[in-house]
C-alpha positions in Angstrom: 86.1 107.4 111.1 86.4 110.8 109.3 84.2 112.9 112.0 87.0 111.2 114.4 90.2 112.6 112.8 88.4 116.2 111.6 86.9 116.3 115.8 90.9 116.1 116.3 92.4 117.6 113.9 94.5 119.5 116.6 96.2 117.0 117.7 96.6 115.3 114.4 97.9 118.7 112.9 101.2 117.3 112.2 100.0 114.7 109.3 99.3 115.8 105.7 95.7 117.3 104.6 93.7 114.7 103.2 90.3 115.4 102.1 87.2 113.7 101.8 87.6 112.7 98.5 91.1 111.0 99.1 90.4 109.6 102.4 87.3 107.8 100.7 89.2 106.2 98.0 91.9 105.8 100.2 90.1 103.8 103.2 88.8 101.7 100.3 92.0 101.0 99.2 93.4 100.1 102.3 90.3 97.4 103.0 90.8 95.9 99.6 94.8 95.3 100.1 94.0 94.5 104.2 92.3 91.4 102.6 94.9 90.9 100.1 97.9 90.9 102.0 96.4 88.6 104.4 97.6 85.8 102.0 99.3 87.8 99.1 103.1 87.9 100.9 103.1 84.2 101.5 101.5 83.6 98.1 105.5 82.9 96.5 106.1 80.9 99.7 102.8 79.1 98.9 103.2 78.3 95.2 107.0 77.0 95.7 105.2 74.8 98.5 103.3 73.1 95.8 105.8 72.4 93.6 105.8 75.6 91.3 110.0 76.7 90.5 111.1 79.8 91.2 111.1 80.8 87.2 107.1 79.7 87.2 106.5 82.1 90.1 107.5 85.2 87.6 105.6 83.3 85.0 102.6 83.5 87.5 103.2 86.9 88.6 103.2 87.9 84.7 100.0 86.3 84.0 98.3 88.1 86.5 99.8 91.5 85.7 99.8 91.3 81.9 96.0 90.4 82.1 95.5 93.8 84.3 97.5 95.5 81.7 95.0 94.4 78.7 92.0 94.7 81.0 92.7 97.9 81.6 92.2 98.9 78.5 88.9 97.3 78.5 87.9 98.6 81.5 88.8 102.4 80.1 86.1 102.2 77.6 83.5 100.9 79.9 84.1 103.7 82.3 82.8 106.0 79.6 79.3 104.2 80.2 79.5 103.4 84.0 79.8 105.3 87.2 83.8 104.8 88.4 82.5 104.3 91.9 80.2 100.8 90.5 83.5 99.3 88.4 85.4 100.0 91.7 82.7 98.2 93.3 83.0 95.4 90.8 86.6 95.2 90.9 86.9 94.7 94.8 83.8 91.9 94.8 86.3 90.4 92.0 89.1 89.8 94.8 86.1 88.2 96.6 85.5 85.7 93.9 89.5 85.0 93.5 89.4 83.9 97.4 86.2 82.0 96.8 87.8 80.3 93.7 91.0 79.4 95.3 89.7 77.9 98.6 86.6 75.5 96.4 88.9 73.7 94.2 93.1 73.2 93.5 92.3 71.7 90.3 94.9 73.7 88.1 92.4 74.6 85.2 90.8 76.8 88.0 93.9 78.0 89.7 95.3 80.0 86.2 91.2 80.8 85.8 91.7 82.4 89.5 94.8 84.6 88.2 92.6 86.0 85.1 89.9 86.9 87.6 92.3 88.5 89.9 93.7 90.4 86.6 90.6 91.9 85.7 89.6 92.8 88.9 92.6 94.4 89.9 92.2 96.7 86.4 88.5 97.6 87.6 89.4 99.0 91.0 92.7 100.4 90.0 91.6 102.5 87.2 88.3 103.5 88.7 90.3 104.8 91.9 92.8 106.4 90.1 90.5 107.8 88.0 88.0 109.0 90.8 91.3 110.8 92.4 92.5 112.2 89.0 88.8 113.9 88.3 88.4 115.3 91.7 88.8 118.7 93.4 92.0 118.0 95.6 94.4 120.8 97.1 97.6 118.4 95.9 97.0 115.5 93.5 100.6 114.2 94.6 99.6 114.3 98.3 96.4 112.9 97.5 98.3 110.0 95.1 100.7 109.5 98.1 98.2 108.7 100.2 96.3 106.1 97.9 99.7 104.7 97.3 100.6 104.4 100.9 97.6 102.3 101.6 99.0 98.7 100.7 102.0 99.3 103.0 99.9 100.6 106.0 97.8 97.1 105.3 101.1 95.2 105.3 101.7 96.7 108.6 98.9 94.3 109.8 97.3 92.1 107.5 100.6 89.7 107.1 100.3 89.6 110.9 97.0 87.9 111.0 97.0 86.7 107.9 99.9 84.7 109.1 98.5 83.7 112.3 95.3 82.3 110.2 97.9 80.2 108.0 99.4 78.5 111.3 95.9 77.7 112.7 93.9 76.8 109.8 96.2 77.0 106.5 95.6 78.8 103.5 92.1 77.6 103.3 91.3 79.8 106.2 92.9 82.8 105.1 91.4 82.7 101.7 87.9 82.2 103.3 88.8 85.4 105.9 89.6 87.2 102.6 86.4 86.6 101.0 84.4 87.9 104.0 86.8 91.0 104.2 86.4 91.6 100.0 82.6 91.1 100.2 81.8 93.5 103.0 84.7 95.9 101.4 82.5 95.9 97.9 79.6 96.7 99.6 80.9 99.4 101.5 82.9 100.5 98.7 79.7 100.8 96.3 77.4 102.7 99.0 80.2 105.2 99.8 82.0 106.1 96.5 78.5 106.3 94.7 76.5 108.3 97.6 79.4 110.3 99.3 82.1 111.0 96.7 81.9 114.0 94.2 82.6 111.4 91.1 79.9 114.1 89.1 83.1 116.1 87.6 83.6 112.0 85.5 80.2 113.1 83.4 82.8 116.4 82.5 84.7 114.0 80.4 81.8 111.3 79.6 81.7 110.7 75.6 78.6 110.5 74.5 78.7 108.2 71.9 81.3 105.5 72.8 82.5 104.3 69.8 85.8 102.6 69.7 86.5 105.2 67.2 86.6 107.7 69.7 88.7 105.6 71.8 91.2 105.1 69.7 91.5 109.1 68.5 91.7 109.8 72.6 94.3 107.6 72.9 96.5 108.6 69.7 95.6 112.7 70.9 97.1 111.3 74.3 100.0 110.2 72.4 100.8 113.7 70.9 100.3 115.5 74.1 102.5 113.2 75.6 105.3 113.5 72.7 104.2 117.2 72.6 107.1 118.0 75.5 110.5 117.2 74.9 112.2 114.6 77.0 108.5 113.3 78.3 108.5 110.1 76.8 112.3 109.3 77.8 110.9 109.9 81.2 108.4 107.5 81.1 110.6 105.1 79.6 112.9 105.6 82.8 109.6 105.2 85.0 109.0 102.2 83.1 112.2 100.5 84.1 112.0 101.2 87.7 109.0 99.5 87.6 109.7 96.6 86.5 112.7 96.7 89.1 109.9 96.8 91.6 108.0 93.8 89.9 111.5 92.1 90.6 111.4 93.2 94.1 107.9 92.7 95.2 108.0 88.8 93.7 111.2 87.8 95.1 112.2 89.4 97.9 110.0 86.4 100.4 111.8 84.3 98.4 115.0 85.9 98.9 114.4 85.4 102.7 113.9 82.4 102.1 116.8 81.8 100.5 119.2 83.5 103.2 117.1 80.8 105.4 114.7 83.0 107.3 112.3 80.7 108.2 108.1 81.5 107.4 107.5 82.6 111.2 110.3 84.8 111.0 109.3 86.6 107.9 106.2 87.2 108.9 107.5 88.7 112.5 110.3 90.9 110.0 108.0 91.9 107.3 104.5 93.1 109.7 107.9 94.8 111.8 108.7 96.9 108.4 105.5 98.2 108.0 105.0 99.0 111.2 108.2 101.0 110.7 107.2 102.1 107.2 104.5 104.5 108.4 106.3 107.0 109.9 109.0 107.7 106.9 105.4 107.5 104.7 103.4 109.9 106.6 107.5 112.3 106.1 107.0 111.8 102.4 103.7 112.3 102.0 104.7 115.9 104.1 107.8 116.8 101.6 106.1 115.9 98.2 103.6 118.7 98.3 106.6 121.2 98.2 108.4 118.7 95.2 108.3 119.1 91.5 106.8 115.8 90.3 109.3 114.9 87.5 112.0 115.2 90.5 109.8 113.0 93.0 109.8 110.5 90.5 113.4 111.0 89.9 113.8 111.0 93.6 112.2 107.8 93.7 114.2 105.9 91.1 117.2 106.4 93.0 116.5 105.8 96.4 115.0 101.6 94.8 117.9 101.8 92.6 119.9 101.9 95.7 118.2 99.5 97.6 118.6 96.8 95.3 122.1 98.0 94.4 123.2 97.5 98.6 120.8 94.2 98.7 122.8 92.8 95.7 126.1 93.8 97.3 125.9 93.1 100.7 123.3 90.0 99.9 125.4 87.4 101.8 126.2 89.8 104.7 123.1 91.5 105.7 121.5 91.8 109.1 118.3 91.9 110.1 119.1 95.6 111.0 120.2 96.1 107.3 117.5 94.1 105.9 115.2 97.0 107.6 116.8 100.1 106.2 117.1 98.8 102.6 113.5 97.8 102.4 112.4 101.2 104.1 114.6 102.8 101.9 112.7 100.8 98.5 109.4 101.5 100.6 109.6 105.2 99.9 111.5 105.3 96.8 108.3 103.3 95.2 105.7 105.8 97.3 107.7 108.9 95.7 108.1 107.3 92.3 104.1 105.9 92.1 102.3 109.4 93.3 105.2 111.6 91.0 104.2 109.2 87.8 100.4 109.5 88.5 100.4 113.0 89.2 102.7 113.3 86.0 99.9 111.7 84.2 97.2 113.9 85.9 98.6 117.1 84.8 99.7 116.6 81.3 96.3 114.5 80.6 94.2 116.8 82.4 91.3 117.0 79.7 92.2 113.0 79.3 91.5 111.9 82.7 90.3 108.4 81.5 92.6 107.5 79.6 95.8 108.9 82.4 94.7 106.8 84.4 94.3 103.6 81.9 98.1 104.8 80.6 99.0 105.2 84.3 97.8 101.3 85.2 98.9 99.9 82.3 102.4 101.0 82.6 102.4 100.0 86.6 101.0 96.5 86.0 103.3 95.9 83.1 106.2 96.8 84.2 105.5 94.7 87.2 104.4 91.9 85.0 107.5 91.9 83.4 109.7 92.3 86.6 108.1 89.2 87.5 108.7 87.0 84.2 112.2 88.6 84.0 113.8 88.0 87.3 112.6 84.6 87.4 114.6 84.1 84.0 117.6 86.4 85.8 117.7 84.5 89.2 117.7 81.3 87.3 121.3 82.5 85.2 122.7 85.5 87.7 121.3 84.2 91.6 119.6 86.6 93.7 122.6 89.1 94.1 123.5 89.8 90.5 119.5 90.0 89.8 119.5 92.9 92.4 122.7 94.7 91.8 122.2 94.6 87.6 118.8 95.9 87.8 119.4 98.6 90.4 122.7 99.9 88.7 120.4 100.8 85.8 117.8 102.2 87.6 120.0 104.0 89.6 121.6 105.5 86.7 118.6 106.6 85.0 117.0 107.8 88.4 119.9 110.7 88.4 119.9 111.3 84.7 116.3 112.5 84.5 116.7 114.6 87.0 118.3 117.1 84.4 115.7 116.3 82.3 113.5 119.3 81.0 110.1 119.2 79.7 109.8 122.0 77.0 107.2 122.7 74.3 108.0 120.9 70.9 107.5 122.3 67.1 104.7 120.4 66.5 100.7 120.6 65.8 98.6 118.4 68.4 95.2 117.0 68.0 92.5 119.7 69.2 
């Protein structure tokens, strides 16, 4: 697929530089969520269907996202030991065995065991990938972050499509058995190319040699001080941190918000694949701009434009057409692009002798704070209904978005860890 778009690059001059490295990772990416999303954007719609509240879909969504949180952790100091390209491996043949689990047995016991699985998997692949970017030789890390972060939507431009189609015909037993297949062949694939093709050899750069927790630990805690090392760093991150858990809010609800305004499941399937389709051309705009950014203001950039979104959502919740429905998500589409490749490129430049441990920091904050989006706007929907949810939560967001955009990042009077 690469010989094809570098045989016509000419005509395909108009679309962001992406090199081997990132279009590796990338295609992987996009596999991995194409088998996902198959099943993933009914998955509310599914739960409510047997019998799970509302508030118990954030619970599930929390469960899933704190265990990637903790697992990522994990995960960091095995990638010390292990090639990044075998954990992504592992992680992707993990989605496999979350399909497989799910479509053998609905005894509950099992179902929450599924979720764990998912939640270590997802750590495996996430911080491997990341990590595989971070360590790489790439003209732009926030191109290349843009891309990888593009992926799931360019999936969703599809995968809910047939995904949906599989549901009518055979039910969610069929799509999680199509999901297997795709996961299985996707690990595979994913094991022979990131370990033979990719240049993962700059990971050995920052390979400890004795992997002690010790050492773990006194990475972690000199990640700490580098971080605090620049003034208003940390108050950025706690900004970051709050937009995504708006997203978490977002990305667990918003089917159900559908729902709720009495879109029926056909329909949201036909309006959701009809976003992404629509998506990829404002991506493949961002993705263009962010190379000329600064990446605390893409970040910034992005906290306002999902701020927004769910500001106009909660306002004109009652109101909006289909038209409307469109522009808003398109509008949280690319605020979450801009804000997820600023944060990670954040991470990769002031960690840049830390590269394991940015990207472990970089996941953990990114599954947390959708973890808690999740739990919390199940509680919030329950007391303030869909529109206050939406408005509260992108009112702050919003606010903080244009704040740190004055935000400077100068040297502090302190000593770091050498």
């Amino acid at each position: 697929m690469q010989k094809i778009l570098h045989d016509n690059q000419g005509l395909l001059s108009w679309m962001p530089k992406m090199e081997k490295t990132t279009f590796d990772v990338s295609l992987v990416h996009f596999l991995l969520m194409f088998g996902y999303k198959m099943f993933s954007l009914f998955y509310p719609l599914y739960l409510v269907s047997v019998g799970i509240s509302v508030m118990n879909v954030g619970s599930i969504y929390f469960l899933t996202y704190f265990v990637i949180s903790v697992s990522c952790v994990v995960i960091n100091f095995y990638i010390h030991k292990i090639n990044p390209a075998k954990m992504a491996a592992l992680g992707i043949l993990g989605y496999g065995v979350f399909a497989l689990m799910m479509l053998l047995s609905q005894n509950i016991f099992i179902f929450y065991l599924a979720q764990i699985v998912l939640g270590f998997s997802a750590a495996a692949w996430l911080v491997s990938l990341k990590f595989i970017l971070m360590s790489s030789e790439t003209e732009n890390k926030t191109k290349s972050f843009a891309w990888f972060y593009a992926m799931p939507s360019y999936a969703t431009a599809i995968a809910p499509a047939v995904g949906g189609a599989i549901i009518w015909k055979f039910g969610f037993q069929g799509v999680f058995f199509a999901s297997l297949v795709i996961q299985f062949l996707n690990a595979t694939y994913a094991f022979f190319c990131l370990r033979n093709n990719l240049d993962v050899s700059n990971y050995k750069k920052y390979k400890i040699v004795e992997n002690k927790y010790s050492d773990q630990v006194k990475r972690y805690k000199e990640a700490f001080f580098i971080l605090n090392g620049r003034k208003n760093v940390l108050l950025m991150l706690c900004f970051i941190f709050g937009a995504l858990v708006l997203g978490g809010i977002y990305r667990a609800f918003f089917v159900l918000l559908l729902k709720d305004m009495s879109f029926s499941q056909d329909e949201i399937i036909k309006l959701t694949s009809a976003l992404a389709f629509l998506y990829v051309p404002f991506s493949i705009l961002v993705i263009k701009l962010m190379g000329k950014a600064h990446k605390q203001k893409i970040a910034s950039i992005g906290m306002i434009a999902e701020g927004a979104a769910s500001i106009l959502l909660g306002v004109f919740y009652t109101a909006l057409s289909v038209g409307a429905i469109f522009v808003l998500n398109i509008l949280d589409s690319m605020g979450a692009l801009a804000l997820g490749s600023g944060k990670s490129a954040f991470f990769a430049k002031r960690l840049e002798k830390l590269r394991e441990e940015a990207s472990t920091i970089d996941s953990v904050m990114t599954t947390l704070g959708s973890a808690l989006g999740g739990l919390l706007g199940g509680y919030a929907i329950l007391f303030l209904g869909y529109r206050g949810t939406f408005f509260i939560a992108g009112i702050l967001v919003f606010v903080a978005g244009i704040y740190s955009l004055s935000l400077k990042f100068g040297e502090r009077k302190q000593k770091l860890l050498s």
